[in-house]
C-alpha positions as CSV (number, residue, x, y, z in Angstrom):
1,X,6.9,-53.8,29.5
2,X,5.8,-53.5,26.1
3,X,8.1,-51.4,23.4
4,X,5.5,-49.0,22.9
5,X,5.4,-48.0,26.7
6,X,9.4,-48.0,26.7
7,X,9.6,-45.5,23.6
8,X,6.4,-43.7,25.6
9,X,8.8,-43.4,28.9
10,X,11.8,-42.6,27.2
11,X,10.2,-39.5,25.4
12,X,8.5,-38.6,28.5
13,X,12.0,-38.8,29.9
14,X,13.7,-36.9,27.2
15,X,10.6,-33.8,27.3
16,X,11.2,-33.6,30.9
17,X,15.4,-33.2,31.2
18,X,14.4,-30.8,27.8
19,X,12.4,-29.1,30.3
20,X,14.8,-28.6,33.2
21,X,17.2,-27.4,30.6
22,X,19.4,-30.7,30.6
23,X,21.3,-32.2,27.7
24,X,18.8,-34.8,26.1
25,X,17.6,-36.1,22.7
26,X,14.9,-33.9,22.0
27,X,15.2,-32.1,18.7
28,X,13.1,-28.7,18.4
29,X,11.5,-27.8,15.5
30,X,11.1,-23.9,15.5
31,X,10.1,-21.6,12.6
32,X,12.0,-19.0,12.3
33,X,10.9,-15.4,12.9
34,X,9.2,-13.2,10.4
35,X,10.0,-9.6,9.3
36,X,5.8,-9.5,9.0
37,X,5.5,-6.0,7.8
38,X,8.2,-6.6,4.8
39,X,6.2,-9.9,4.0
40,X,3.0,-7.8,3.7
41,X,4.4,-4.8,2.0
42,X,6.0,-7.6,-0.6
43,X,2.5,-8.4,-1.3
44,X,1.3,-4.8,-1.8
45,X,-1.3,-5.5,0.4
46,X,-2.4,-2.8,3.4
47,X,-2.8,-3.9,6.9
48,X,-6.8,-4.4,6.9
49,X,-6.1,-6.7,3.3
50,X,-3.2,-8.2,4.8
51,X,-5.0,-9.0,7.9
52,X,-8.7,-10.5,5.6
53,X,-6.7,-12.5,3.7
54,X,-4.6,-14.4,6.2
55,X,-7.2,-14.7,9.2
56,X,-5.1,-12.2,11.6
57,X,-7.0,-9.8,13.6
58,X,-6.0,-6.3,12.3
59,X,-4.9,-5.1,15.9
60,X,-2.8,-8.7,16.4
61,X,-1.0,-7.7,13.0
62,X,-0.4,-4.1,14.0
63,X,1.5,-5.2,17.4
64,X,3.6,-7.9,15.6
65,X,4.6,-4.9,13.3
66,X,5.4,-2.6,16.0
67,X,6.9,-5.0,17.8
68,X,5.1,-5.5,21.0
69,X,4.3,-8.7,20.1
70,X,5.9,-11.6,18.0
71,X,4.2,-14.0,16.2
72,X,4.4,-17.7,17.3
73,X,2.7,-20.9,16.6
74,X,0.4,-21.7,13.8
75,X,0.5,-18.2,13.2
76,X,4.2,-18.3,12.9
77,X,4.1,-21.4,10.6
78,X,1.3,-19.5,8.1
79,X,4.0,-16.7,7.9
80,X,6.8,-18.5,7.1
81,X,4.7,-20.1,4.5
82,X,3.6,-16.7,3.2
83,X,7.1,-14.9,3.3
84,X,8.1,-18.7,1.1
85,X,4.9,-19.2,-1.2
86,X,2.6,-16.5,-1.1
87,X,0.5,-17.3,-4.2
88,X,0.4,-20.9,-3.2
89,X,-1.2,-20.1,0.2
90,X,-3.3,-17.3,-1.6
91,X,-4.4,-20.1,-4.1
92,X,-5.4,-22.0,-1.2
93,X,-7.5,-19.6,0.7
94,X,-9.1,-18.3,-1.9
């Protein structure tokens, strides 16, 4: 077997007893969760701004808010990014 397929098998391995909840190697990289209304009112901005400026879809916005919902993902990442840098990723988008 070549080295690449054994480090391909052993993460495969790894992901899987992750998976089933077992002890194993894998490391999780999770952003932590945003208080998004606090990071928009920080920025003065009101919901429909808020919402233009970063790509979110007003009513996705409103339930994270209220909520209902919680943001995860990419969309977790951006926030994180906006509650650290906000003129950076304004800067950027603009």
């Amino acid at each position: 077997m070549s080295k690449a397929f054994e480090k391909i098998s052993s993460g495969l391995k790894e992901s899987i007893a992750h998976a089933q909840g077992k002890v194993s190697g894998v490391v999780v990289h999770k952003p932590k969760q945003v208080d998004v209304a606090q990071v928009r009112q920080s920025l003065g901005l009101t919901q429909t701004e808020f919402a233009s400026k970063f790509g979110i879809s007003l009513g996705t916005l409103r339930h994270w808010e209220r909520g209902d919902r919680t943001p995860n993902g990419p969309a977790l990442a951006l926030l994180n990014v906006v509650a650290k840098e906000p003129k950076a990723v304004l800067r950027a988008l603009a």
